[in-house]
Each structure stands twice: as structure tokens, then as C-alpha cells.
C-alpha positions in Angstrom: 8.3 2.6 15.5 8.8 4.4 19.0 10.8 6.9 19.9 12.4 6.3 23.2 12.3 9.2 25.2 15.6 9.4 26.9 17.3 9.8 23.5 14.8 10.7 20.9 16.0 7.8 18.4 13.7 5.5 16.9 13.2 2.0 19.1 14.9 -0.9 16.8 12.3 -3.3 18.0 8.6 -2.8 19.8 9.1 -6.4 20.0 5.7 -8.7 20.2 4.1 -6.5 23.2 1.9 -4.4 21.5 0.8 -7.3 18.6 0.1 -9.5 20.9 -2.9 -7.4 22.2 -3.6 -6.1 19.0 -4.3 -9.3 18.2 -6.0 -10.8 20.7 -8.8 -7.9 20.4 -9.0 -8.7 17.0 -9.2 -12.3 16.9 -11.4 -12.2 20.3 -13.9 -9.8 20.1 -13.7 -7.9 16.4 -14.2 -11.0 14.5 -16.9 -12.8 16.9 -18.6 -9.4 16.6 -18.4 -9.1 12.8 -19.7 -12.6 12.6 -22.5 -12.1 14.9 -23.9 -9.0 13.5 -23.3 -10.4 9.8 -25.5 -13.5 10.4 -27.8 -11.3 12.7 -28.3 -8.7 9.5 -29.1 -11.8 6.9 -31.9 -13.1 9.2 -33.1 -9.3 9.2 -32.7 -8.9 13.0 -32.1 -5.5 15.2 -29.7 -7.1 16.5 -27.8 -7.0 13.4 -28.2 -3.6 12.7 -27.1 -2.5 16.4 -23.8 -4.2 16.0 -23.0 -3.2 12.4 -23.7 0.5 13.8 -20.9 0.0 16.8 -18.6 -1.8 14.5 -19.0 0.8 11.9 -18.4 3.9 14.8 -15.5 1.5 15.7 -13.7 1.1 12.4 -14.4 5.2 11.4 -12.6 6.0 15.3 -9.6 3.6 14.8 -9.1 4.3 11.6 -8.8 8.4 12.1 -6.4 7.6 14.8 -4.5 5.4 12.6 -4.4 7.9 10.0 -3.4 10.9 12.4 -0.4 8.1 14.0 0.3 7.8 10.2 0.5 11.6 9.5 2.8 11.6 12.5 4.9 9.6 12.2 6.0 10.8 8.5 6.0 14.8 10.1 8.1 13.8 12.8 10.9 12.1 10.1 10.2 7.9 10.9 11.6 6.5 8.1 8.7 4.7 6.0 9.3 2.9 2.7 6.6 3.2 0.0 4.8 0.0 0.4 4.7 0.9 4.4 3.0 4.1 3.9 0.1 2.4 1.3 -0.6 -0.9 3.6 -0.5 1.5 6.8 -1.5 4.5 5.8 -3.6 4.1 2.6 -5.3 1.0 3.3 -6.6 2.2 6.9 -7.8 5.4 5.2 -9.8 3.5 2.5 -11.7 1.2 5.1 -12.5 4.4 6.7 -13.9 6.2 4.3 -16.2 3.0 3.2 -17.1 2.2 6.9 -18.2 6.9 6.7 -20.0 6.2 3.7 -21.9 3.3 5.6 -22.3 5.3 8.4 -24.0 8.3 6.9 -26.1 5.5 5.1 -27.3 4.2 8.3 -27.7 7.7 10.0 -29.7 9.4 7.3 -31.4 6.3 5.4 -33.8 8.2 3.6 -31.2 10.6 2.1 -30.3 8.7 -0.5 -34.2 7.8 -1.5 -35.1 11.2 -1.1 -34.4 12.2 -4.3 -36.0 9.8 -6.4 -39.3 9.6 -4.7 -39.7 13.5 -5.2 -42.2 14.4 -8.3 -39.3 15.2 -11.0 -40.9 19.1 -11.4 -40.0 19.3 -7.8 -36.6 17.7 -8.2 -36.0 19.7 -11.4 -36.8 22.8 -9.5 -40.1 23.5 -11.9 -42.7 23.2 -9.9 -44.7 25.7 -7.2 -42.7 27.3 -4.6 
């Protein structure tokens, strides 16, 4: 919803102008990508991993914005039902913290592994300082 900035109510109708777009990106570019860099990452190609990193940067990015739009938009009184807030709000907030958790994957891969290739008297704090 939009507030119209002569008189501060809430717009009945954005209409199909900002959708449209929305989903032209979407259907245009986001999916060819995803599609791309999934079939790029099965045959075990940079390529693959390059676009899964920009699509990943992409999804944590839109998604903090549509969080913050979300967070907004309920402080500044838009009336939301329930099941807006979770499909808006909640659902954008889950992809981002999966598509984080990727990211931090990507950016420190040998964090997780770390760990268990340390000698356990190192791990366990036993061993020579």
C-alpha cells in the first residue's frame, strides 16, 4: 500500500504498475539466472559458483529491504491482516536468513571444517598452548 502524499491516506489501488516490473525482472532475468548457475554448479563449473554468489548477495539485499518496507509499513499503522504479515513479512525474512547462511558458507568455506579436522586435544582445549 502507498500513502499518497497530498493527503497522507493509504492509496486504494497501486494498480498493475509496479507488478508488472516486478515481474518482468523476475521472470526475465532472476529465473534465467537461477537456472543458469544451477545447471552451471551440477557440471562443477566457476561459472556456477560466480552466479550463486551474486544471486545469493541479491536475495540477502532484497530481502533486508523487504523486511525494513515490512517493519514500516506496520510502525507507520498500514493495516495488515495476519496471513499478510507471514507471506510478506515472514516468508521474505526466512529466504533471507537461508540465502545469509549460504553466504557465510561460501565466504568462509573452511569454517565449518575447521573444527573437525583439528586433533580433538586441540579442539577439546587439552593439548600444548
Amino acid at each position: 500500500m502507498i500513502m499518497t502524499s497530498g493527503t497522507g491516506n493509504i492509496a486504494e489501488a497501486v494498480g498493475p504498475y509496479t507488478s508488472a516490473a516486478t515481474e518482468a525482472l523476475d521472470l526475465g532475468l532472476v529465473v534465467p539466472v537461477a537456472v543458469i548457475a544451477a545447471v552451471q554448479l551440477l557440471r562443477r563449473r566457476p561459472l556456477g559458483s560466480v552466479l550463486a554468489l551474486i544471486m545469493l548477495v541479491i536475495n540477502v539485499c532484497i530481502g533486508m529491504v523487504l523486511i525494513a518496507q515490512g517493519i514500516a509499513q506496520l510502525v507507520w499503522g498500514v493495516p495488515l491482516t495476519a496471513g499478510e504479515i507471514i507471506t510478506k513479512m515472514l516468508t521474505f525474512a526466512a529466504l533471507t536468513l537461508v540465502a545469509g547462511g549460504l553466504l557465510a558458507r561460501i565466504a568462509h568455506p573452511g569454517a565449518s571444517n575447521a573444527a573437525r579436522s583439528r586433533p580433538a586435544s586441540i579442539v577439546r582445549g587439552s593439548g600444548p598452548a
